[in-house]
C-alpha positions as CSV (number, residue, x, y, z in Angstrom):
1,X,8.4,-5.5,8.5
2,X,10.7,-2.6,7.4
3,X,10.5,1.0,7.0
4,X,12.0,3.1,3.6
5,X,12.5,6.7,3.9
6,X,13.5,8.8,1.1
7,X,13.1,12.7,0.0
8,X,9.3,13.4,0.5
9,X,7.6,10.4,1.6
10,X,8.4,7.1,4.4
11,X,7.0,4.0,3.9
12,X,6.2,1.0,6.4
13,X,6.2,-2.4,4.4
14,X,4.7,-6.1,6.1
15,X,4.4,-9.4,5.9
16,X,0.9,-10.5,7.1
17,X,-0.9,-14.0,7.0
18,X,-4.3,-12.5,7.7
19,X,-6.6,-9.6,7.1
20,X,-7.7,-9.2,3.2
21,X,-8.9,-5.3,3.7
22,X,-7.1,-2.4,2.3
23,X,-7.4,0.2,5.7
24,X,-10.2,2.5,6.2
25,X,-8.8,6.4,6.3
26,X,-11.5,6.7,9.2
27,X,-9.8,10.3,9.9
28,X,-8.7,11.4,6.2
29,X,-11.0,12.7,3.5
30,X,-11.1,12.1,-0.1
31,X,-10.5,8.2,0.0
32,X,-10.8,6.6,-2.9
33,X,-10.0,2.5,-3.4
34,X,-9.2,0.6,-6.5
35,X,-8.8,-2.9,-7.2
36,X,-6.0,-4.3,-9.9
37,X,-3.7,-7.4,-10.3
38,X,0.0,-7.3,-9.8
39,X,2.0,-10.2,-11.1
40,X,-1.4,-12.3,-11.6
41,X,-2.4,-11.7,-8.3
42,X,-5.0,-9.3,-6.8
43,X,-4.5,-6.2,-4.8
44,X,-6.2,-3.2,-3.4
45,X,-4.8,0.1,-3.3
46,X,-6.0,3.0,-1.4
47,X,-5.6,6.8,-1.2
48,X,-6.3,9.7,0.7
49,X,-5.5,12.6,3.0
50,X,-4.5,13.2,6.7
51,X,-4.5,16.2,8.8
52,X,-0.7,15.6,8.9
53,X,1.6,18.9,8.0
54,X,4.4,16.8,7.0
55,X,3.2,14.1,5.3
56,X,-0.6,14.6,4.7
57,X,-0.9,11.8,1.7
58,X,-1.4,8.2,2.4
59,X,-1.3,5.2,0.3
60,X,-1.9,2.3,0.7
61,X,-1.5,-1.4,-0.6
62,X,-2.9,-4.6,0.4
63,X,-1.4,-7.5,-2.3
64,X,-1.8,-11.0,-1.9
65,X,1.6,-12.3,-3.0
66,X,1.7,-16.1,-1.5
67,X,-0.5,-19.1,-1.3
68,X,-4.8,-18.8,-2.6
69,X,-6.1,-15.6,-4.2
70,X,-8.8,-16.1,-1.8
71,X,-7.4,-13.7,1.0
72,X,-6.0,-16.7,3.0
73,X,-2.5,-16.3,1.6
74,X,0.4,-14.4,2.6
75,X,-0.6,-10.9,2.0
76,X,2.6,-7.8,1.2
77,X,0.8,-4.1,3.4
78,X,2.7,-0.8,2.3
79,X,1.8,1.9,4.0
80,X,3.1,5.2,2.3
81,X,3.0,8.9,4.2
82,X,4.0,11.5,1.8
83,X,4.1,15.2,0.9
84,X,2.6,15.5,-2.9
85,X,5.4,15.4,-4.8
86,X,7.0,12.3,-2.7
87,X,3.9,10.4,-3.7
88,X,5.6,9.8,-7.0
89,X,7.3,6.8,-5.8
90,X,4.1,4.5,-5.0
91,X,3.3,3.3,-8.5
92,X,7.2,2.3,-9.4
93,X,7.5,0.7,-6.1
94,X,4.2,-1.5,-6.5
95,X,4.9,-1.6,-10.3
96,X,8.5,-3.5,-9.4
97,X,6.4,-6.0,-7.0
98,X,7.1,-9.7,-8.2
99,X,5.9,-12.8,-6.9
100,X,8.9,-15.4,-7.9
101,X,8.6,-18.7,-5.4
């Protein structure tokens, strides 16, 4: 597990063996969930909004990036806060994902 900070947004990145759920925004509003494949292998990405002044968008990521595409792999979970415009970095960062042995 780290944490990335940078001009608008912080980000919590692990390493999980379990779990194959992207997380439920049970207190934000206008979620919204998406399914796509990085590097051949599936992932769920989720957005939404917080009642957080300083950093009231989430994303989130939930990539299976080891082992069976089944959910019983080795799963990457990146949890992004940011203010609008610090949002930009999600897609680059899960754009750059790769999932060399």
């Amino acid at each position: 597990m780290f944490l990335l900070r940078g001009p608008g947004y912080e980000g919590m990145f692990t390493v999980t063996g379990r779990g194959s759920a992207l997380p439920i925004a049970s207190s934000g509003t206008n979620y919204k969930a998406d399914q796509l494949t990085l590097d051949g292998r599936p992932a769920g990405v989720a957005s939404y909004r917080v009642a957080d002044p300083n950093y009231p968008e989430r994303r989130s990521l939930l990539w299976t990036f080891a082992g069976r595409n089944d959910g019983s792999g080795k799963n990457l979970v990146l949890d992004l806060s940011c203010k609008e415009t610090g949002c930009a970095v999600f897609l680059p960062m899960i754009g750059s994902l790769d999932a060399k042995p």
